[in-house]
Backbone as a chain_set.jsonl record, in Angstrom:
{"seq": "XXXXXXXXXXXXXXXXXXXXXXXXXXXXXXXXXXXXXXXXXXXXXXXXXXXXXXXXXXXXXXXXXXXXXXXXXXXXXXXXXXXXXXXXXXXXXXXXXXXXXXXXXXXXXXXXXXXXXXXXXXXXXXXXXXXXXXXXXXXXXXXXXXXXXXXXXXXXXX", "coords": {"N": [[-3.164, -6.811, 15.651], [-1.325, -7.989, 12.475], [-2.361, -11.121, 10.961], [0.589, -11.879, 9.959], [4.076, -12.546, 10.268], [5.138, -9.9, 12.056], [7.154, -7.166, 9.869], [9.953, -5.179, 9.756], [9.489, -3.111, 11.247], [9.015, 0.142, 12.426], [7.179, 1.393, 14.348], [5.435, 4.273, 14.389], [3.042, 4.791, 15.701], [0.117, 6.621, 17.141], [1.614, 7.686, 19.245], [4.004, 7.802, 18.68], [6.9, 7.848, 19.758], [9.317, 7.981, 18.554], [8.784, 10.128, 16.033], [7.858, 12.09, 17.712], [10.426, 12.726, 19.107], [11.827, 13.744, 16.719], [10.546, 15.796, 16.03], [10.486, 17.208, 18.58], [13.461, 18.373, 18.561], [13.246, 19.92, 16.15], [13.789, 18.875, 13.601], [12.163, 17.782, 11.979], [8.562, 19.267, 10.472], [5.677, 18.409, 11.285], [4.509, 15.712, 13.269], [3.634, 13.837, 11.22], [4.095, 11.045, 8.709], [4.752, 9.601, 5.576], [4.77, 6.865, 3.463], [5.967, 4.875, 0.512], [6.131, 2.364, -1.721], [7.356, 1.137, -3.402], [8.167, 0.526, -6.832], [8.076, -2.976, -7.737], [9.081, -3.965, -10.145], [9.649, -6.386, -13.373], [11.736, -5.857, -15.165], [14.409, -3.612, -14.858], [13.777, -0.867, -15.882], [11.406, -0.699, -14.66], [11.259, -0.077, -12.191], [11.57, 0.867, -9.074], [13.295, 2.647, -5.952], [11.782, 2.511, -2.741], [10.55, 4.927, -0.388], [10.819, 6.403, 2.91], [8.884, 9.225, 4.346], [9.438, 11.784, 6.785], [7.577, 13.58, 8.943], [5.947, 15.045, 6.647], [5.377, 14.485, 2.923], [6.043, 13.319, -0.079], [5.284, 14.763, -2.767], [5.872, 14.648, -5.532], [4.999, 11.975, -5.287], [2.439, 11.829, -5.563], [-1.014, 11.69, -6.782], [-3.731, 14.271, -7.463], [-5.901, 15.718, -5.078], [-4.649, 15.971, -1.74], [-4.895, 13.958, 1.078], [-5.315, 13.933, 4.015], [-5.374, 12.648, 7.373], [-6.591, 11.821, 10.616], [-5.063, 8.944, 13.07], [-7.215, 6.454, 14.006], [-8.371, 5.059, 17.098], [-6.828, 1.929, 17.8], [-8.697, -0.91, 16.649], [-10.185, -4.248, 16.787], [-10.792, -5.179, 14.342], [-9.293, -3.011, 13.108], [-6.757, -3.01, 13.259], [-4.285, -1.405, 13.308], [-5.196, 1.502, 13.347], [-5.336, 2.67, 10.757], [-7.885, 3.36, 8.793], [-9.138, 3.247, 6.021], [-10.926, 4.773, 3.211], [-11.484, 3.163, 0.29], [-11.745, 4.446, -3.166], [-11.628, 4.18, -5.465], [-10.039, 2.556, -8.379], [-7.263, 2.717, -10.31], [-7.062, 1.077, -13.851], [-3.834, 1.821, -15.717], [-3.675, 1.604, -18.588], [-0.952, 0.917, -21.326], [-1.705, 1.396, -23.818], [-3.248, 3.287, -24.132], [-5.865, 3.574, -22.469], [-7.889, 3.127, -20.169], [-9.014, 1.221, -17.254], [-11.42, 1.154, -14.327], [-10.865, -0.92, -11.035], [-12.59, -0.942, -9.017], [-15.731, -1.52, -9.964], [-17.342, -2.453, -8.634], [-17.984, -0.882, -6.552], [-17.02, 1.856, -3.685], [-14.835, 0.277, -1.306], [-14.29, -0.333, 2.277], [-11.602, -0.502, 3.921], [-8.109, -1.522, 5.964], [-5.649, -0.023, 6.247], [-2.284, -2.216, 6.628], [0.288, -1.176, 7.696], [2.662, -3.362, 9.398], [2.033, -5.567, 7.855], [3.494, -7.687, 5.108], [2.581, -7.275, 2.222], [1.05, -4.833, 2.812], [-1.887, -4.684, 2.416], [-4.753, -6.809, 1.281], [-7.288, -7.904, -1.236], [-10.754, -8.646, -1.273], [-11.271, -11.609, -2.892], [-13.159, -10.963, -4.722], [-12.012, -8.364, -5.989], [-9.937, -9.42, -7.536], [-10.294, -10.753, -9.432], [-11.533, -9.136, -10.85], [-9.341, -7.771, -11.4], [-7.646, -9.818, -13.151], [-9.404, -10.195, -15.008], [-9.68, -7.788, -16.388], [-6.922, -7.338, -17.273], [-6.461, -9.776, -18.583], [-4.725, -11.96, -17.248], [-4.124, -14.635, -15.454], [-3.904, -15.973, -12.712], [-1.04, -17.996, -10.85], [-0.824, -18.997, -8.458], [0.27, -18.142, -5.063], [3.412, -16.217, -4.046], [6.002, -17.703, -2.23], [8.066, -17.151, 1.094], [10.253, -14.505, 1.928], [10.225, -11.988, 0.702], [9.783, -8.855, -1.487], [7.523, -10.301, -2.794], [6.133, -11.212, -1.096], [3.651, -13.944, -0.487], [2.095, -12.994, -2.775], [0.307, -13.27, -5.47], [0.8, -14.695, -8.423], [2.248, -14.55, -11.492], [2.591, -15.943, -14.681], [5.31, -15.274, -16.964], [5.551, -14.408, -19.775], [2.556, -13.508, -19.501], [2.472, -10.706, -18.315]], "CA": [[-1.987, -7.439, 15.112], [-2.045, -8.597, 11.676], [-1.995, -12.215, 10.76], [1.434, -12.511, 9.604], [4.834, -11.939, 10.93], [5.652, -8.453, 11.675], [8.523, -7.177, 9.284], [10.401, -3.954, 9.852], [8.125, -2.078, 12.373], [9.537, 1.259, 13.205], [7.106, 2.259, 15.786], [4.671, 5.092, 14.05], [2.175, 5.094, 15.768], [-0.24, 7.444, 17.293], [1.715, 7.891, 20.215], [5.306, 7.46, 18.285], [8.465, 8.407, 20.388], [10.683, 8.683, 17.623], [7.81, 11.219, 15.901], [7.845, 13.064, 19.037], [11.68, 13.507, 19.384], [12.125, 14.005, 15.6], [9.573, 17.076, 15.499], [10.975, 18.456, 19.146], [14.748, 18.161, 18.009], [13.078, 20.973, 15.344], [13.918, 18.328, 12.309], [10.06, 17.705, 10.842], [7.583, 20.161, 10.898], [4.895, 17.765, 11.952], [4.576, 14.265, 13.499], [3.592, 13.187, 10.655], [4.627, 10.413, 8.121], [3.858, 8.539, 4.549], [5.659, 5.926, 2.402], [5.955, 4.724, -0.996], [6.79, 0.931, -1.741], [8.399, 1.45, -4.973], [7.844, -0.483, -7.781], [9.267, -3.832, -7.751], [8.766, -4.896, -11.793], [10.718, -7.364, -13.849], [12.621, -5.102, -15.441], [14.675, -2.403, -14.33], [12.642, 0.189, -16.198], [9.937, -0.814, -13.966], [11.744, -0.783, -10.468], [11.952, 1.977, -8.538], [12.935, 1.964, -4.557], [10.244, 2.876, -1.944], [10.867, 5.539, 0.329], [9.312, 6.653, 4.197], [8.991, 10.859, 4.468], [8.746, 11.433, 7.998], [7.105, 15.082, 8.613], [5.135, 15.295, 5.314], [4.847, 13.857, 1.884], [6.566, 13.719, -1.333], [4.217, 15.367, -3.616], [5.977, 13.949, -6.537], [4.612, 10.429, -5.579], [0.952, 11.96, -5.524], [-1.799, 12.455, -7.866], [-4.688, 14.608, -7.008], [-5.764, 16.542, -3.805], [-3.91, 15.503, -0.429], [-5.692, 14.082, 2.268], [-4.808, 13.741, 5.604], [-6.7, 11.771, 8.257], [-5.888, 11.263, 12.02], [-4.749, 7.778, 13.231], [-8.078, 6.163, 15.074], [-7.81, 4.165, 17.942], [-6.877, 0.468, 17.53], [-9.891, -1.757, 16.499], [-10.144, -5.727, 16.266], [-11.309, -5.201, 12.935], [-8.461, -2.339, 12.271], [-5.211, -2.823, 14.538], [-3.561, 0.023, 13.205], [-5.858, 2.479, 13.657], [-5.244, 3.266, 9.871], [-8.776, 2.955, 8.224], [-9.88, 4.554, 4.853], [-12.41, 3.796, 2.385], [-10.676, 3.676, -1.154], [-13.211, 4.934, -3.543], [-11.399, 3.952, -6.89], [-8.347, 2.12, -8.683], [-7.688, 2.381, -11.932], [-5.406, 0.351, -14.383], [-3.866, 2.18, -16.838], [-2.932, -0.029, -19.837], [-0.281, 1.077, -22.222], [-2.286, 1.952, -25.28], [-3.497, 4.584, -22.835], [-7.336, 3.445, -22.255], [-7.894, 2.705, -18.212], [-10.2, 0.305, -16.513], [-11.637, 0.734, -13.037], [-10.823, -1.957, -10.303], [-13.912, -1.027, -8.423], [-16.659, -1.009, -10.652], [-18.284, -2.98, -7.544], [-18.075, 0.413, -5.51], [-16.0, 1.798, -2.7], [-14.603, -0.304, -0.277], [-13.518, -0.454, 3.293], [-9.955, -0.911, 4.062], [-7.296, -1.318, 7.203], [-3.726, 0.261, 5.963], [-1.387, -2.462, 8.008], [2.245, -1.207, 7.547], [3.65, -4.175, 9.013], [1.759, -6.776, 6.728], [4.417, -7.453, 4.315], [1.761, -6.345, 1.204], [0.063, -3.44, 3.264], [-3.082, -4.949, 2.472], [-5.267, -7.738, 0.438], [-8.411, -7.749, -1.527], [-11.066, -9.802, -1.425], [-11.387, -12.058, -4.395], [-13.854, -10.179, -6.51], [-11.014, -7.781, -6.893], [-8.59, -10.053, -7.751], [-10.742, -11.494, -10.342], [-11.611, -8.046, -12.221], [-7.972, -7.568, -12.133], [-7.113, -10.963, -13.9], [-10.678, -10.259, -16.544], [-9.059, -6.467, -17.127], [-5.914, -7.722, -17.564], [-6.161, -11.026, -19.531], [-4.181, -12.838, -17.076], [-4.716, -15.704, -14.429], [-2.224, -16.234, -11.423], [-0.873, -19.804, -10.951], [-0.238, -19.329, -7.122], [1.088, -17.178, -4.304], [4.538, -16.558, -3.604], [6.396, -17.987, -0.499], [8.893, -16.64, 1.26], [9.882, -13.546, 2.781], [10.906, -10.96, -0.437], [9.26, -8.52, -2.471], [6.273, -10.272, -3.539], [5.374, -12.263, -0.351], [2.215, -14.167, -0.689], [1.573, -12.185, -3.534], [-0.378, -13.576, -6.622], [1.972, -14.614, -9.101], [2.113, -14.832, -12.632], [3.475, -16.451, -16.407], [5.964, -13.801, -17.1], [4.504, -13.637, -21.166], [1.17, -12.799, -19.692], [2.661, -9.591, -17.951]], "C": [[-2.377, -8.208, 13.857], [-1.575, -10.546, 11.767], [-0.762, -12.858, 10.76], [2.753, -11.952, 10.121], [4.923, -10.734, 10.672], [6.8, -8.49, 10.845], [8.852, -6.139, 9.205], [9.849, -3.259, 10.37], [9.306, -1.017, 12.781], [8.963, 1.737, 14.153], [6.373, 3.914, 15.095], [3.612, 5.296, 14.28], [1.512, 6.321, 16.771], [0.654, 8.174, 18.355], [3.593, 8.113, 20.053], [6.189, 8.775, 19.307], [9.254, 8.851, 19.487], [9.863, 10.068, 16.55], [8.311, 12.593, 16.398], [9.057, 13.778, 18.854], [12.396, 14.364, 18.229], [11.573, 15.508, 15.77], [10.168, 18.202, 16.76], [12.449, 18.672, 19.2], [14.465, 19.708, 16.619], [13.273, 19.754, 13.898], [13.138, 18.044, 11.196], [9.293, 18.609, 11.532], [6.593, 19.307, 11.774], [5.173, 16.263, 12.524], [3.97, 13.455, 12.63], [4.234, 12.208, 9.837], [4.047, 9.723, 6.692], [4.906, 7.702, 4.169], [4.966, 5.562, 1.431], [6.605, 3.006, -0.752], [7.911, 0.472, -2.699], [8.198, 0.98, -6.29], [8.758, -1.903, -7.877], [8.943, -4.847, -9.442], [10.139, -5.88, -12.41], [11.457, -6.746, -14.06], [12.888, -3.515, -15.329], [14.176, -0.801, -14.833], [11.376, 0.826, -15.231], [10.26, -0.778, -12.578], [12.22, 0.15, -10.062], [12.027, 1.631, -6.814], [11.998, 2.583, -4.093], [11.09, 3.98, -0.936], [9.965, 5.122, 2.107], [10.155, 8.036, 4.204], [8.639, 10.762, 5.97], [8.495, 13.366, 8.306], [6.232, 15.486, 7.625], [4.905, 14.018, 4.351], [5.505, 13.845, 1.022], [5.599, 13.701, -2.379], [4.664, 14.608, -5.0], [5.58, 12.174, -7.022], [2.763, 10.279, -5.82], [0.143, 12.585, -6.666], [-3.088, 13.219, -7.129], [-4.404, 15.383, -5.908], [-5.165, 15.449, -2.419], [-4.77, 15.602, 0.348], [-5.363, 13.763, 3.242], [-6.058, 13.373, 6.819], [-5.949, 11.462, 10.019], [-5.714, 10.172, 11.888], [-6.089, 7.478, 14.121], [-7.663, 5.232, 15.828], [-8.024, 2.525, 17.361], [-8.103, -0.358, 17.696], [-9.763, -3.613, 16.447], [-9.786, -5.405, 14.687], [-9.715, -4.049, 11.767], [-7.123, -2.265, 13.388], [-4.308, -1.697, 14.79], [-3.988, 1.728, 13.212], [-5.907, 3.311, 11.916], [-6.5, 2.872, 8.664], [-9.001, 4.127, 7.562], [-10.546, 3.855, 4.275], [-11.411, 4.21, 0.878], [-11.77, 3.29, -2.11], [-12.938, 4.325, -5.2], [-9.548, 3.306, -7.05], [-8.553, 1.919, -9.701], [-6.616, 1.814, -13.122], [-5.212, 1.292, -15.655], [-2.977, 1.677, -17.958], [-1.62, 1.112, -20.957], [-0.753, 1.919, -23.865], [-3.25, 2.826, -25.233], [-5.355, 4.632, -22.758], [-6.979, 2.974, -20.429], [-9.198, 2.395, -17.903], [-10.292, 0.767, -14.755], [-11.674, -0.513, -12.285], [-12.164, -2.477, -9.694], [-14.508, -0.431, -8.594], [-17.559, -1.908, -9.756], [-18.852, -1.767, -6.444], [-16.854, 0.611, -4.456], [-16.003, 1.075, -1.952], [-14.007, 0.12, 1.078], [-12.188, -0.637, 3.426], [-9.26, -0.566, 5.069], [-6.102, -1.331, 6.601], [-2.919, -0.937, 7.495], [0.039, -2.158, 7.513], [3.074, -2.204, 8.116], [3.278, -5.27, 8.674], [2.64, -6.524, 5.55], [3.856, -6.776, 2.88], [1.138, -5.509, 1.532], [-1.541, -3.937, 3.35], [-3.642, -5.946, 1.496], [-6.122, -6.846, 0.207], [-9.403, -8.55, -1.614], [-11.213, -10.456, -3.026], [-11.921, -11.413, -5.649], [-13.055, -9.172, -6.904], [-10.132, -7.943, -7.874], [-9.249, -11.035, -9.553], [-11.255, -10.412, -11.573], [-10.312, -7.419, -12.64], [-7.454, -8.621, -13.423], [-8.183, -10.687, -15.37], [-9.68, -8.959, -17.54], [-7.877, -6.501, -17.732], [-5.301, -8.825, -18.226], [-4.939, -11.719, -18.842], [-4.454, -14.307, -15.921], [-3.766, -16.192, -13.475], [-1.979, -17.73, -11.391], [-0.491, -19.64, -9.654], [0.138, -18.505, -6.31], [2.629, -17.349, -4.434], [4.948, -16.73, -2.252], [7.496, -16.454, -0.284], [8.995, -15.522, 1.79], [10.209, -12.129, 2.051], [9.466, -10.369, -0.484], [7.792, -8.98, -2.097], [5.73, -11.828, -2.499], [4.323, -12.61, -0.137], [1.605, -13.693, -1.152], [0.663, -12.607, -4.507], [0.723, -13.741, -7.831], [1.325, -15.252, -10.546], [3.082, -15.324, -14.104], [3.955, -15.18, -16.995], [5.482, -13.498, -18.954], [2.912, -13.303, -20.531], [1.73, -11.32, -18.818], [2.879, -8.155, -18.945]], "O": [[-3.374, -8.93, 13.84], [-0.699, -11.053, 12.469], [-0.608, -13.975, 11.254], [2.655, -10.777, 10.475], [4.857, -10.261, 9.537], [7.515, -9.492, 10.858], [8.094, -5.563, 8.425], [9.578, -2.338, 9.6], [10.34, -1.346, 13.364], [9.586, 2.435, 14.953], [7.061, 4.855, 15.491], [2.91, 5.892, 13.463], [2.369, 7.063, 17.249], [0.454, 9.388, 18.391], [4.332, 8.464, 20.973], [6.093, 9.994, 19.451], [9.839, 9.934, 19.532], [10.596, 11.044, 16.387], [8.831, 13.601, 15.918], [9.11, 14.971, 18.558], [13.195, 15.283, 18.409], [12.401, 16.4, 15.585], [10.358, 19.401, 16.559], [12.706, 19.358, 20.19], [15.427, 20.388, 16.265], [12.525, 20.148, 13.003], [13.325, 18.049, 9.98], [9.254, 18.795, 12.748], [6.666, 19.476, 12.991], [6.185, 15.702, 12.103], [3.679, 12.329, 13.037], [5.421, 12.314, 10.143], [2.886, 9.314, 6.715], [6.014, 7.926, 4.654], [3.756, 5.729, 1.275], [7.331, 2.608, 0.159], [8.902, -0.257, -2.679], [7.877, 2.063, -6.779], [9.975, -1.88, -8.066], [8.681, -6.034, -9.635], [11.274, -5.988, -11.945], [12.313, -6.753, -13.176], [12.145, -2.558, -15.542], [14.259, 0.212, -14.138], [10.773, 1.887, -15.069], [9.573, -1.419, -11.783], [13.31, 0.509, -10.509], [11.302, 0.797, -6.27], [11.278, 3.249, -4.838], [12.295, 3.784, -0.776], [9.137, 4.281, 2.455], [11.375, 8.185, 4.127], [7.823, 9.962, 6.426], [9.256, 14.22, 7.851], [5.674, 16.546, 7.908], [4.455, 12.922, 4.685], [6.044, 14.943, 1.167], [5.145, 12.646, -2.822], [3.786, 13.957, -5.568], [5.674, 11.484, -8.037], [2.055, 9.308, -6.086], [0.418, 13.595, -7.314], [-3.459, 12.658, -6.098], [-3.278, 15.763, -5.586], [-5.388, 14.239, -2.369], [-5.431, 16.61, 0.597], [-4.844, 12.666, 3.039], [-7.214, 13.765, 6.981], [-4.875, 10.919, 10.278], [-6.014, 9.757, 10.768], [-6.184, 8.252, 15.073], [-6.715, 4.525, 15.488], [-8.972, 2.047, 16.739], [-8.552, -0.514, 18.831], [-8.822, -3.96, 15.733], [-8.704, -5.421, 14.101], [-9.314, -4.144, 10.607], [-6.816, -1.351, 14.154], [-3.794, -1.21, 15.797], [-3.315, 2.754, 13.117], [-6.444, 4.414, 11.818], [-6.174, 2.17, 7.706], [-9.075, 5.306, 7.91], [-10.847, 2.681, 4.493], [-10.844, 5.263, 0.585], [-12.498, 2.299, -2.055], [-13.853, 4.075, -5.984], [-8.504, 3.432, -6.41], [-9.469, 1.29, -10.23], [-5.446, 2.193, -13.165], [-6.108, 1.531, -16.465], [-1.768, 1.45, -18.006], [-1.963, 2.291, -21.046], [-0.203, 2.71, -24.632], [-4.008, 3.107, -26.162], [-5.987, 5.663, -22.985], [-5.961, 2.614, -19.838], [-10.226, 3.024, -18.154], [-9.294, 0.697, -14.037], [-12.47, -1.341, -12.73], [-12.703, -3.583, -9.704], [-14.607, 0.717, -8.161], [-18.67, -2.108, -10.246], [-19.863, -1.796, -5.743], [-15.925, -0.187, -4.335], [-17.131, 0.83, -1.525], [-13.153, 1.004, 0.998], [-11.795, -1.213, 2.412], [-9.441, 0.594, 5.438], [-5.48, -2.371, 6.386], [-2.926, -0.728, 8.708], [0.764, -2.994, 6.974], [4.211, -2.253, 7.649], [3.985, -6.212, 9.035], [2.652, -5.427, 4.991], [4.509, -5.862, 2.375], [0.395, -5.088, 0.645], [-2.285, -3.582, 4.264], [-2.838, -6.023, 0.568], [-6.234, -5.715, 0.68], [-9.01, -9.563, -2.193], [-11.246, -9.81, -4.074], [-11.562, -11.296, -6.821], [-13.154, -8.858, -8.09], [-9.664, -7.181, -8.72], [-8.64, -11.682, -10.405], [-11.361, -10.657, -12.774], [-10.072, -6.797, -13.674], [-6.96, -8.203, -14.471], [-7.823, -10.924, -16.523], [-9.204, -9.008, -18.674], [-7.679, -5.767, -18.7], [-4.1, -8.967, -18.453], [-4.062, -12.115, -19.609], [-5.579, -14.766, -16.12], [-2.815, -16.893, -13.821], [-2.746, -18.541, -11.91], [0.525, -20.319, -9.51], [0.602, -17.613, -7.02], [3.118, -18.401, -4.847], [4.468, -16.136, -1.287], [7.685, -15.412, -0.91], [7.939, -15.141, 2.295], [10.448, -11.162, 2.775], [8.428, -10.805, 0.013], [7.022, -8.357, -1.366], [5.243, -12.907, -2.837], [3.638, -11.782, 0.463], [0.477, -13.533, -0.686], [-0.304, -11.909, -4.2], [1.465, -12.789, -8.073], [0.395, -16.038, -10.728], [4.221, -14.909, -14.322], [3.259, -14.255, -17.413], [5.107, -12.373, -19.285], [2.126, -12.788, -21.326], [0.681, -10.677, -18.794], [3.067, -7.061, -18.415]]}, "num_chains": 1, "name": "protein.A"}
């Protein structure tokens, strides 16, 4: 269970009922599922909604080869059974040059779908984001929106 209140839990996991009835109802090929969060930017240019595919994927939200991974069983360390190693992140700036996040190496990581941000980083991420990006957060946000306990920033440094 993660730290912080659950928020919107549908119930996807390895063992999912609604999965189950979806796939023998004939409606999804598989019991599978992904989502998208969307973009939530200042301006509506930048703000797209988030979906959840249940059966597959929407290829149009993906770059690269598709990977697919079982669900492992629930860990202390990973509750959701949804552990990957993410090998790279890369920013890509506007004046079309792109920085790597993790030029420290790959990391570990526990996908929680119902942590309201999916997941943190530890600091040294958060600090080659702010170098790569020339900006400096002034705080989390409260509350229960969008950009809960997010890192927040001086809307001219965005």
């Amino acid at each position: 269970m993660s730290e912080t209140p659950a928020q919107a839990q549908i119930g996807l996991g390895s063992n999912s009922t609604l999965l189950s009835a979806l796939q023998a109802a004939g409606n999804i090929a598989s019991r599978s599922f992904s989502w998208w969060f969307g973009w939530a930017g200042s301006a509506p240019s930048a703000q797209m909604d988030g979906q959840i595919v249940f059966g597959g994927y929407d290829a149009a939200k993906t770059k690269g080869n598709n990977y697919t991974k079982s669900l492992q069983l629930p860990t202390l360390a990973c509750s959701s059974g949804m552990e990957v190693t993410v090998t790279d992140m890369v920013l890509n700036f506007p004046n079309g040059t792109d920085s790597s996040m993790l030029g420290y190496g790959a990391i570990a990581a526990c996908i929680m779908p119902d942590y309201p941000l999916i997941f943190t980083f530890p600091d040294t991420y958060y600090t080659q984001f702010e170098t790569l990006t020339k900006t400096s957060n002034v705080g989390r946000g409260g509350g229960a929106g969008i950009g809960y306990s997010g890192p927040l920033y001086w809307p001219e440094e965005v």
